[in-house]
N, C-alpha and C positions, 0 to 999 in steps of 0.2 A: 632186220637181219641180226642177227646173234654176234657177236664177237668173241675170241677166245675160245671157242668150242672145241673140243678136242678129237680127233681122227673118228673113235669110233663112234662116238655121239653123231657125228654125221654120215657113219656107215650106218647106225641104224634108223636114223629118219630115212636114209635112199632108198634101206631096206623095203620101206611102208610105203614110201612113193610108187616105187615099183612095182609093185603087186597090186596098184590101181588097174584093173581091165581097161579102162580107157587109154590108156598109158602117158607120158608128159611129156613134154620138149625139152631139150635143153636146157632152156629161159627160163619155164617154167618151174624150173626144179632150180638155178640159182639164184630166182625170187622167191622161192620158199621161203615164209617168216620162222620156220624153224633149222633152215640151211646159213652158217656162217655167211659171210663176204668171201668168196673164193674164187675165183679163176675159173673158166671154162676148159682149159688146160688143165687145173688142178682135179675140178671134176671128172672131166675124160680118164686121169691116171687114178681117182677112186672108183669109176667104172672097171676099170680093166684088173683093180686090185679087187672086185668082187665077182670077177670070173677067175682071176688065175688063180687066188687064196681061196676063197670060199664056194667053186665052181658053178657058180649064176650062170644060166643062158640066158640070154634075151635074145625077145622077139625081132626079127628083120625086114618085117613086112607091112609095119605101122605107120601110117602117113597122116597129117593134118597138111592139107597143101602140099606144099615144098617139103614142109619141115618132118622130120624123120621122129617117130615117137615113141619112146624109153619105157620097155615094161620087161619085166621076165616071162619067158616063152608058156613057165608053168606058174602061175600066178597064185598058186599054196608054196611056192618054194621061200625058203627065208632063212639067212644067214646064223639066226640063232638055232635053225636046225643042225647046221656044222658045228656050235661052237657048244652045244649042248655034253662032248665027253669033256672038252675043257673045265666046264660047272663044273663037273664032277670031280672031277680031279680037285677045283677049288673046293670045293663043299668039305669033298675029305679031308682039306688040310684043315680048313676051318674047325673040322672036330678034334682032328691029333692038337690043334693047340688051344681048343676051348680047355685042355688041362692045362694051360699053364695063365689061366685069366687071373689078370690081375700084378702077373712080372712085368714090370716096362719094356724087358727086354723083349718080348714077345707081342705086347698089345700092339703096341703099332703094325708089325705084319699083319695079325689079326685083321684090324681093322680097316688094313688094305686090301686085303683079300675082299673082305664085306666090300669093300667099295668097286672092287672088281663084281660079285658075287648078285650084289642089288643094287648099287649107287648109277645106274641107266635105268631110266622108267621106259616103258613101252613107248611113247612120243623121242624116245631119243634127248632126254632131260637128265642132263647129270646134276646127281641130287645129293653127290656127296664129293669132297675134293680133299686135294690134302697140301697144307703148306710147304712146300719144294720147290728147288732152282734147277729146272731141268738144261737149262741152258748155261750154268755154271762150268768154267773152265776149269778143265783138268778131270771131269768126270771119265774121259776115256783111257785114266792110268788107271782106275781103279780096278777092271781086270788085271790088266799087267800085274797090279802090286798085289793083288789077290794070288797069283798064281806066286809069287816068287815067295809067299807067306808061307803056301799052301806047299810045298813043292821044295821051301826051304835054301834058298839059292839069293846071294848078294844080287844088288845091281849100284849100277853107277849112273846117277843122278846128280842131271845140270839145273840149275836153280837160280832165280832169278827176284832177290826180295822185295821188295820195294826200296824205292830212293839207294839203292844200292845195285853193286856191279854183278853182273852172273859170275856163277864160279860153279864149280863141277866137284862131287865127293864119293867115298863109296857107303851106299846104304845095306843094313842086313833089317828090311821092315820085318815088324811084328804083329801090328795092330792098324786097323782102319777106322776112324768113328767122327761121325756127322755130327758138326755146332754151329747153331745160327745161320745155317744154312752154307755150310761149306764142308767139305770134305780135308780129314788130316792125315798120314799118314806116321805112325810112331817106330820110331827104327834107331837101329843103334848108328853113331856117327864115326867112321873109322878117323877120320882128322879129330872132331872133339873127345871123341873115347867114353861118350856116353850117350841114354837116350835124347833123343829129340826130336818134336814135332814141326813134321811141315805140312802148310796148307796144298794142298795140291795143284791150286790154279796159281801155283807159284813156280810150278815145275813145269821146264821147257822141254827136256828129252829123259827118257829114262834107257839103258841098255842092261841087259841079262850079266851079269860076270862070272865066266867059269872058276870061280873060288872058293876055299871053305865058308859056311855058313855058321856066322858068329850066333848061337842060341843065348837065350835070354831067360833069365826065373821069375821075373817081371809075371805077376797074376793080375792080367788086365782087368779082370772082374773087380778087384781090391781095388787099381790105380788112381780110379776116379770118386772113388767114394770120399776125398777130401777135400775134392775141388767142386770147383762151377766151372764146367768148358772143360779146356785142354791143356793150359799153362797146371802142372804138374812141378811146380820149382823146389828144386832140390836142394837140401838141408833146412828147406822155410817150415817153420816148426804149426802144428794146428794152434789157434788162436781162439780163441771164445770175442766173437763177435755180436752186442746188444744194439738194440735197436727201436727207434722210436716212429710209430704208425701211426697215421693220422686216423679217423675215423672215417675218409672218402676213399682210403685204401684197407681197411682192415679186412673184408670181408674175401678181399683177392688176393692178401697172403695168408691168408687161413685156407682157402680151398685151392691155389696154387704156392704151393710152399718154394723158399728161394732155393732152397737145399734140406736135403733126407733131414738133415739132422737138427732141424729148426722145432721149438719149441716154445708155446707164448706164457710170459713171467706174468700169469695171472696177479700176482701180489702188488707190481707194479703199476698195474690197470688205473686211469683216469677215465673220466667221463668222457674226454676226448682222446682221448690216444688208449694206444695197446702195444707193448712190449715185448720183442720177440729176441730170441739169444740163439745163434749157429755158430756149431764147431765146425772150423775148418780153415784150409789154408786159406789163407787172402792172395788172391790173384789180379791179373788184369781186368781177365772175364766179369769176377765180382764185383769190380770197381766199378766196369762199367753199368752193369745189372742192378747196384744200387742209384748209382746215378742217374740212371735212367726215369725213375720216381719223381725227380725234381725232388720240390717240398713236402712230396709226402710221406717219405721217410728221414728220418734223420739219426745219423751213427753216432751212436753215444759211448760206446765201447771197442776197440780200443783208442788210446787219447790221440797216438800215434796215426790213425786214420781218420779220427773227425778231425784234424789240423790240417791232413792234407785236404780232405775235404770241404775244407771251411778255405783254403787257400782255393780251390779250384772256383769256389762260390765269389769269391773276390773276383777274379780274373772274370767272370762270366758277367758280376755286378760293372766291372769297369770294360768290358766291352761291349756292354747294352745301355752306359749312360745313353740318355738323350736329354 
């Protein structure tokens, strides 16, 4: 049995099941090698969600024995015959945004569309997925905070950071955007008096406030173009950051760059190493994002950051003696 396998992946194996003439038992269909581990319970409520959403009859007059045997009444019938104006609707989007291939901002829906569009093979095999926390807290504000964006209207939000006490403030959000797998919201802070980003799975209530709505000049397209992530820190001037590549990493920051603005100092080049230099602010995110290489990169520029990170390299040396 399969693990993991997502709703429809298993609506459309029941699909094929069902349309066996012979038709299957219960058992038979939750020992499918291509049916998840699910419940017989759970089964039943996929059953009943493919008459009352996708209007399946089945047959009620099929017996093996005792056991009661699971087919549709009309055995050419098939769910992808319902969901065939949906295609369409996807196909179409798929075209309105083949013009914009090639902006990040856009290839990812792209590409999720595709994976809506083709990524289920006929056997019920998803053959294409995509790196997400669908079970991450705080993704049920993102409407809300969309709407009060969208619609232009404060709210007041209670918040809760880590290793720290909740406290309550009023927000006028502007912007919403996904890093490392977490949801932020960017809003002005009536207590600080300026922008700031909160992770969302950090927020315990939000509520609507009937007040003026503080607007902002803030061109979020611009905002991030001098960082990595979301830390945005104000008055931190851009830096020219170099850098030293090993030769077991060069070929994956050549074809995955750290940042737009990364560039490799050919002149520099060794037989072993390779050279690369980004403008931009130096943040958490980046610290972390180099760190994360180990010894395969090493910060040569500025002095002020290979010190801290020759300090962190210490601590790491003297908590792994053995």
């Amino acid at each position: 049995m399969r693990e993991g396998q997502d709703k429809f992946a298993r609506l459309m194996r029941l699909d094929q099941l069902l349309r066996f003439p012979e038709g299957c038992t219960l058992n038979e269909i939750l020992t499918d090698t291509q049916i998840d581990d699910i419940s017989e319970r759970q089964l039943r409520d996929n059953l009943k969600e493919l008459e009352e959403k996708y209007g399946a009859v089945f047959e009620t007059g099929l017996h093996r024995g005792r056991e009661r045997l699971w087919r549709y009444k009309d055995t050419t019938f098939s769910i992808m015959q319902q969901t065939s104006q949906d295609m369409e609707v996807i196909r179409q989007s798929l075209e309105n945004l083949n013009l914009f291939k090639g902006d990040p901002r856009y290839d990812m829906l792209r590409f999720y569309l595709m994976g809506l569009q083709k990524g289920i093979s006929e056997t019920g095999l998803n053959f294409m997925s995509f790196d997400n926390n669908n079970e991450v807290a705080g993704l049920d504000y993102v409407e809300s905070i969309l709407e009060a964006i969208t619609h232009k209207y404060p709210l007041k939000m209670w918040y809760k950071p880590f290793n720290k006490d909740e406290f309550a403030g009023n927000i006028h959000p502007y912007h919403l955007r996904q890093y490392n797998r977490r949801w932020f919201v960017f809003a002005y802070s009536e207590d600080r008096m300026e922008i700031q980003n909160y992770p969302l799975d950090r927020i315990v209530r939000l509520e609507h406030l009937s007040k003026p709505y503080i607007e902002t000049d803030v061109d979020f397209e611009e905002y991030f173009d001098d960082i990595v992530g979301v830390s945005n820190y104000k008055g931190r001037p851009v830096e020219k950051v170099v850098l030293k590549v090993s030769n077991k990493s060069i070929d994956y920051i050549r074809t995955k760059p750290l940042h737009w603005s990364q560039t490799e100092l050919k002149e520099l080049e060794t037989e072993s190493d390779a050279f690369f230099q980004l403008k931009l602010k130096i943040n958490t995110e980046l610290e972390m994002l180099l760190f994360s290489y180990s010894d395969a990169i090493e910060v040569i520029e500025p002095l002020w950051l290979r010190e801290k990170f020759a300090e962190k390299a210490k601590r790491l040396c003297d908590m792994y003696k053995v």
